[in-house]
N, C-alpha and C positions, 0 to 999 in steps of 0.2 A: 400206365393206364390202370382203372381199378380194375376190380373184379366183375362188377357187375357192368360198367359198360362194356368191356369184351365179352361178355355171355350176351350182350344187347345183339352186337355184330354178329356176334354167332348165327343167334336167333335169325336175323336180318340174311346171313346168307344161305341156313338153312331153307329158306321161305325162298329163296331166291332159287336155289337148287332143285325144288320142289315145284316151282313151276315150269324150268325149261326140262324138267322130269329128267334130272343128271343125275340126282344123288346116286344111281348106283347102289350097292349091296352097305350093310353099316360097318364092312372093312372098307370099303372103297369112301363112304364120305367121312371114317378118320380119318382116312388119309389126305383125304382132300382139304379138313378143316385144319389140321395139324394137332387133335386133336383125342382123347383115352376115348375108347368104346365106353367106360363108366362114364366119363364127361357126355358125350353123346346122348347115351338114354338121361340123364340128370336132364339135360335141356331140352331133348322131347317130352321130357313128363314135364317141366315148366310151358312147355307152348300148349299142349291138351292142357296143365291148369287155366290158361290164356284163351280158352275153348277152341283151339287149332283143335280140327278135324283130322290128325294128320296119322298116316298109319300107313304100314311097310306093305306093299303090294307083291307077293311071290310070282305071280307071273310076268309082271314087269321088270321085276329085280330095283326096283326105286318106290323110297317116302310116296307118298300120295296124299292130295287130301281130297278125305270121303267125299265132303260137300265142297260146291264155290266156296272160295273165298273172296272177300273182297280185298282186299291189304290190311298189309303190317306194317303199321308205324309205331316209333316209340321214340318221343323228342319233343323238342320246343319248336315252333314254327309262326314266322312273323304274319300279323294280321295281313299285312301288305299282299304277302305270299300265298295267305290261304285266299283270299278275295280275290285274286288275280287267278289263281290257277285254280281251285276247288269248288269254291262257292257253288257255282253253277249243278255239277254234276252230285255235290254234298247236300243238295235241298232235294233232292232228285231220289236219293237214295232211301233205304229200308234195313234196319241194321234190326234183327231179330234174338239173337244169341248173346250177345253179354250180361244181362241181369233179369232171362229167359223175359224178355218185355220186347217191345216192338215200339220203338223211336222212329216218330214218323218228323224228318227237318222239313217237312215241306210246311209245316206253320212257324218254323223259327226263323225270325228275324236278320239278317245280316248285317251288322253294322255297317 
């Protein structure tokens, strides 16, 4: 597996740990991820590049993120798939923080 797709998976289950609020302290989610405290903070500074909100809570003892988030994906996905399961609630939506602009789907067209 390369590199970069297991830093994908990472990513994907830090995000994932992050909202059933598991991560635990950042010995507890190396351990979890199997995983260097260097590697750790390296892929936290890549998801705040990705504009994750995401930041260690000391009274919780767990990652958190400041703001909602909406999801993390990062992949290919069939038109089939997104029509059938997305469409609807993705014209619906307001994505404000990627290129500080405000993409509003609800004038784009669905195939």
């Amino acid at each position: 597996m390369s590199a970069f797709i297991e830093r994908v998976q990472i990513i994907n289950r830090i995000d994932q740990l992050i909202r059933l609020q598991a991560t635990g302290t950042p010995e507890e989610l190396v351990s979890k991820l199997g995983i260097s405290k260097t590697k750790l903070y390296r892929i936290l500074k890549n998801m705040r590049d990705l504009n994750a909100p995401v930041e260690y809570d000391d009274v919780s003892r767990n990652y958190v993120y400041k703001e909602a988030v909406v999801y993390f994906r990062f992949g290919f996905y069939s038109t089939k798939l997104f029509r059938n399961n997305q469409a609807e609630n993705i014209q619906k939506l307001r994505i404000s923080r990627p290129l500080n602009k405000t993409i509003n789907f609800e004038n784009i067209a669905t195939p």
